[in-house]
C-alpha positions in Angstrom: 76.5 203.2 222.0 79.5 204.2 220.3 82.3 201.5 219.5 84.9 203.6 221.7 83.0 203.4 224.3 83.0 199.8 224.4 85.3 197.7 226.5 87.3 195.4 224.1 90.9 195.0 223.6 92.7 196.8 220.9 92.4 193.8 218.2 88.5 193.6 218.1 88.3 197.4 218.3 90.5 197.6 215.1 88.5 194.6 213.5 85.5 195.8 214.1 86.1 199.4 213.5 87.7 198.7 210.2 84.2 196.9 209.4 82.5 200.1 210.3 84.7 202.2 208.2 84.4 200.2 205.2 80.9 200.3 205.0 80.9 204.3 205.6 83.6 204.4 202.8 81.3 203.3 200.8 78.3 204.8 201.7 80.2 208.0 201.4 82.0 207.4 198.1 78.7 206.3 196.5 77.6 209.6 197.1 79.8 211.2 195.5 78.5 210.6 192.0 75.2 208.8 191.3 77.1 206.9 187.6 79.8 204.9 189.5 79.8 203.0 192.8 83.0 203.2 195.3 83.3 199.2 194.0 83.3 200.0 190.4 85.5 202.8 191.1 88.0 200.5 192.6 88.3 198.3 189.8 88.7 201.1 188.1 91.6 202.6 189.7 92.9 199.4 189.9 93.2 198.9 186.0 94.7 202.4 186.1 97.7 201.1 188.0 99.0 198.7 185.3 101.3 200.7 183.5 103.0 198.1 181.6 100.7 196.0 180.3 96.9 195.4 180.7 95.3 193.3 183.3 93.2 190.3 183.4 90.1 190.0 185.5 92.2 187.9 187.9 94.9 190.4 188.2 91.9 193.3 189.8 90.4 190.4 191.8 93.7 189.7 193.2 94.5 193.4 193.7 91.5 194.3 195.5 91.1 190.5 197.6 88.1 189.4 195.9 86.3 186.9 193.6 87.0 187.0 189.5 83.2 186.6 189.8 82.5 189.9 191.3 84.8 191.7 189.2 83.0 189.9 186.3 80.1 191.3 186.8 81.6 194.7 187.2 83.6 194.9 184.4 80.2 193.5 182.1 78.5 196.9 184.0 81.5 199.2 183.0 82.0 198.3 179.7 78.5 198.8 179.0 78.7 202.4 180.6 81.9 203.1 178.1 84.3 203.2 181.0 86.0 200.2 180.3 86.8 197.9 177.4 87.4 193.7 178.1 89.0 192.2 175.0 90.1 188.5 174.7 94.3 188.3 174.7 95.7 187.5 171.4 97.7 185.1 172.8 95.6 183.1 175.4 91.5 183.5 173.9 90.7 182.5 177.4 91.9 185.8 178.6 90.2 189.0 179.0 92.3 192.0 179.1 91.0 195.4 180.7 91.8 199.1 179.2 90.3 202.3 180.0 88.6 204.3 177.9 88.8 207.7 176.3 85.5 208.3 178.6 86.7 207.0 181.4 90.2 209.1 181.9 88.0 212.1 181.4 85.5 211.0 184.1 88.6 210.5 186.4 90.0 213.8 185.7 86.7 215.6 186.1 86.3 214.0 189.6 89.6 214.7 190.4 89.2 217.9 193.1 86.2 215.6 194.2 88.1 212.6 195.3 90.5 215.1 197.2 88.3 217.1 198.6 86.7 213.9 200.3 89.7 212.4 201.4 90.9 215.6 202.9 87.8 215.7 204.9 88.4 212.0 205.8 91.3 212.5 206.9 91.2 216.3 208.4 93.1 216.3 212.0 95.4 213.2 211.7 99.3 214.1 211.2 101.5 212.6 209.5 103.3 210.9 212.0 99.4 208.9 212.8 99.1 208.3 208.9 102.5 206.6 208.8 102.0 204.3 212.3 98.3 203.7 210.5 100.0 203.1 206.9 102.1 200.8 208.7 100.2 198.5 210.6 97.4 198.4 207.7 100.0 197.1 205.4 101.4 194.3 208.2 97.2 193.1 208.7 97.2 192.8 204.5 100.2 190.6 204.4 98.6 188.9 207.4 95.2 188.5 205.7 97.2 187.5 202.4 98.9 184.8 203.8 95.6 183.5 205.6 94.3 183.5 202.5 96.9 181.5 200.6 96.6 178.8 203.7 
């Protein structure tokens, strides 16, 4: 049975199809390249966003809604691939800051028509006027889920 064929109301189909999707999304992305896992590629691209200044463990785990444990553990596998580097903060030892590597940035650039190419197929068939009511409502359930989170 498929999960549109169901007979639920709109909220559990969302729930539970957004459940379904993320475990695709991952299946999918970990296919993509045996090296790096849709997870580790997420941290990842998450370091990538801080511009300013590097981030601490906590800053990714808060970013992507999960433990500093599990981004511990992925940032101990990524240094030791070379994609990553975790240095203490000069100014607080307790701190680990995260910076890509020389290796990395090349590894993103050479999967770059990759990562398009499978999000235009993810994507194929939904116009932009979908994408935006989807954008939308994704962004209301993570400042839902956020605030949830912080009780």
């Amino acid at each position: 049975m498929k999960i549109s064929e169901m007979n639920v109301d709109s909220e559990a189909f969302i729930f539970t199809a957004m459940h379904i999707l993320a475990n695709r999304f991952q299946t999918l992305g970990d296919r993509i390249d045996p090296q790096i896992t849709t997870k580790q590629w997420f941290v990842l691209a998450a370091v990538s966003r801080f511009i300013e200044k590097p981030p601490n463990i906590g800053d990714i785990a808060a970013l992507l809604g999960t433990s500093r444990q599990n981004i511990k553990k992925m940032v101990v596998i990524l240094e030791r691939q070379g994609y990553l580097k975790a240095e203490k903060d000069e100014n607080d030892m307790r701190n680990i800051l995260l910076t890509l590597t020389g290796q990395c940035l090349e590894y993103f650039k050479g999967r770059e028509r990759q990562e398009d190419e499978y999000l235009e197929r993810i994507f194929h068939g939904i116009d932009d006027k979908t994408l935006e009511a989807v954008r939308s409502g994704m962004n209301k359930l993570l400042e839902n889920t956020k605030k949830l989170m912080e009780g």
